[in-house]
Residue, then its C-alpha position, 0 to 999 in steps of 0.5 A: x551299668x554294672x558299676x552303678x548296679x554294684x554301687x547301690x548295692x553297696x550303699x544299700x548294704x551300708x544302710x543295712x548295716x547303719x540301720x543294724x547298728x542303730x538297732x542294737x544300740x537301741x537295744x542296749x540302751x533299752x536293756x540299760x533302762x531295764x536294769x536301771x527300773x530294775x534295780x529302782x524296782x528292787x531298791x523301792x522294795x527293799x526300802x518298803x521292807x526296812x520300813x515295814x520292818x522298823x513299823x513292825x518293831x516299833x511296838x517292840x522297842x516301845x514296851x522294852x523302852x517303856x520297860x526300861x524306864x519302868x525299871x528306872x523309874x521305880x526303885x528295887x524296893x518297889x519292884x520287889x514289894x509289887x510281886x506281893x500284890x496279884x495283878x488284876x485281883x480285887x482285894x476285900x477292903x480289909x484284905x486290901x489295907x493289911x496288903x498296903x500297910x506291908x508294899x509301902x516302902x516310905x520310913x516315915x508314917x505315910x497315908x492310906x490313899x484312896x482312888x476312885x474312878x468314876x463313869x460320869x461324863x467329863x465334858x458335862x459341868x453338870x456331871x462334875x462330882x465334888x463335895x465334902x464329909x467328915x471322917x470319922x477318925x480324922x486323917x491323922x494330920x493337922x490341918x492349918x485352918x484360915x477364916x475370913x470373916x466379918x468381924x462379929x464371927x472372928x471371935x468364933x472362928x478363935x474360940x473353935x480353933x481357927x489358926x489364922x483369922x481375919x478379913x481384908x488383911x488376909x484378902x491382901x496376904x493371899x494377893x500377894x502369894x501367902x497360901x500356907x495353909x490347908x483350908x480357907x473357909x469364909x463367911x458369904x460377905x466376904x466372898x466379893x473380896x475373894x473373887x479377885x483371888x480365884x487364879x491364886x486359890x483356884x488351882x490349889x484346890x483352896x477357894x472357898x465353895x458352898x458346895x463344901x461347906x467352906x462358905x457358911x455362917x457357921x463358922x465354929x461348926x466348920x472349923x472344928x470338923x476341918x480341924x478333926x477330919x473334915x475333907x473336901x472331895x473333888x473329881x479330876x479332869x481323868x474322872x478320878x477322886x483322890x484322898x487321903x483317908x488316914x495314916x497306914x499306923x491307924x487300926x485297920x478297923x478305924x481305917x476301914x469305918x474312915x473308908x467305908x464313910x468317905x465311899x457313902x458320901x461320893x455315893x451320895x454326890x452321885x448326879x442326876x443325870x449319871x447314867x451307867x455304873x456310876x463307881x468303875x474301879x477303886x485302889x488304895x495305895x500306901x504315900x509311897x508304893x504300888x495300888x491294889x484294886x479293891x473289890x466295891x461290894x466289900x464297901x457296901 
C-alpha cells in the first residue's frame, strides 16, 4: 500500500514537473516571439523614419539640384549680368529697354523681345488671341516674302517686292518640304491648293490665314507692310505672346513707338468673351540674356 502510495506520488511529481517544463519552454518561446515583433516593431519604425526623412529632403535636394543645373545651364556672364535686374520689380517701359540693351550677352545685334502673358481661357477656341499689325519702325530684319497668287496678281506681287511668286509650282516646292521663308500670303482661290499643305506649314506658324491678313486680294498692300514691319501675333498653348519688336541697336524712342503699337493692337484683339484682367504680366528680354518685367500702365 505504501508502495503504490509512493509510486503515484512519484508520477505525480514527474507530471509536476513535465508539466513545469512545458511551461517554461513556452514561455521562452513566447519571450523569443516578443523580441522578434519587437524588433520588427523597431525595424518598421525605423524604415517609416528614413522614409520619412528622405521625403522631407526631397524638396531639399530638388532646389539644390534645380540649382545646380541653373548654374549649368546659364553661362557666368549671364549670372553675372542677372544681379543687374531687381527681382520682382516692374520696370517703366523706357527703364526697361535701357536695362536690356546693357544684360544682353549676344556679340551680334540681337532683338528686343516682348512676352506677354494673358488671362484668357485656354480650353476656349473662342478665347484664342491672334492677329496682325505694322510696327511702325520695322523689326530690323528682312523678311523673305512668298506669294501664291492667281496670275493676273503675280504682277503685283513682283512690282511690291515679293521675293518669290508663283501658284501650283510653289504649292509643289512647299509639298515637298521647301519653307524657306518668313511670310506666305496667297490670294483667296488658291487657298484649295494650300489646304492639303496645313501639316507642313501649320507648325511653323506659316499657313496663310484671314485673320492676318496673309489671305486677301490686295496682294501689293501686303507684301509691302510684311516687307517694312508688318508682324503676325499669335497666343501659345501656355497663354503667352512672343515678338520681336526690333533690334537692341534701335533708338530707344523707336523702340518704345514699335512696342507701345504692337501693345494696342493685342489690346485690340481682346475677345468678347474674356472676362477678367485681360493683360497678367509683360517681359522684354534681349535675343540673348535674363527678362525684365515691365510695368503695363508705362504702355498706356
Amino acid at each position: 500500500m505504501a508502495e503504490e502510495q509512493a509510486k503515484k506520488q512519484e508520477t505525480k511529481s514527474n507530471k509536476q514537473k513535465a508539466e513545469k517544463g512545458k511551461e517554461q519552454e513556452v514561455k521562452k518561446e513566447v519571450k523569443k516571439a516578443s523580441k522578434v515583433v519587437e524588433v520588427s516593431k523597431k525595424e518598421t519604425v525605423v524604415k517609416a523614419e528614413t522614409k520619412k526623412a528622405k521625403t522631407e529632403d526631397k524638396p531639399k535636394k530638388a532646389a539644390k539640384n534645380k540649382l545646380k543645373r541653373s548654374e549649368k545651364k546659364h553661362s557666368r556672364k549671364y549670372r553675372e549680368v542677372l544681379n543687374l535686374i531687381e527681382k520682382d520689380k516692374e520696370y517703366k517701359i523706357d527703364e526697361a529697354i535701357e536695362l536690356a540693351k546693357k544684360v544682353s550677352i549676344s556679340k551680334f545685334d540681337g532683338s528686343l523681345e516682348i512676352h506677354i502673358r494673358l488671362g484668357v481661357n485656354l480650353k476656349s477656341p473662342e478665347q484664342m488671341v491672334r492677329g496682325a499689325t505694322v510696327l511702325p519702325n520695322g523689326t530690323g530684319k528682312t523678311q523673305k516674302v512668298v506669294v501664291i497668287a492667281s496670275p493676273d496678281k503675280e504682277k503685283e506681287a513682283k512690282e511690291a517686292g515679293a521675293d518669290v511668286v508663283g501658284s501650283q509650282d510653289i504649292v509643289e516646292k512647299i509639298s515637298k518640304g521647301w519653307t524657306d521663308f518668313d511670310v506666305l500670303i496667297a490670294t483667296p482661290d488658291m487657298m484649295g491648293a494650300l489646304g492639303k499643305l496645313g501639316k507642313i506649314l501649320g507648325p511653323k506658324g506659316l499657313m496663310p490665314n484671314p485673320k492676318t491678313g496673309t489671305v486677301t486680294m490686295n496682294v501689293g498692300s501686303t507684301v509691302k507692310q510684311a516687307k517694312t514691319g508688318r508682324v503676325e501675333f499669335k497666343m501659345d498653348k501656355t497663354g503667352i505672346i512672343h515678338q520681336g519688336v526690333g533690334k537692341l541697336s534701335f533708338d530707344n524712342e523707336k523702340l518704345v513707338q514699335n512696342i507701345k503699337s504692337y501693345f494696342e493692337a493685342i489690346l485690340k484683339a481682346k475677345p468678347t468673351t474674356s472676362k477678367g484682367q485681360f493683360v497678367k504680366s509683360i517681359s522684354l528680354s534681349p535675343t540673348m540674356g535674363p527678362g525684365i518685367k515691365v510695368d503695363s500702365s508705362s504702355l498706356k
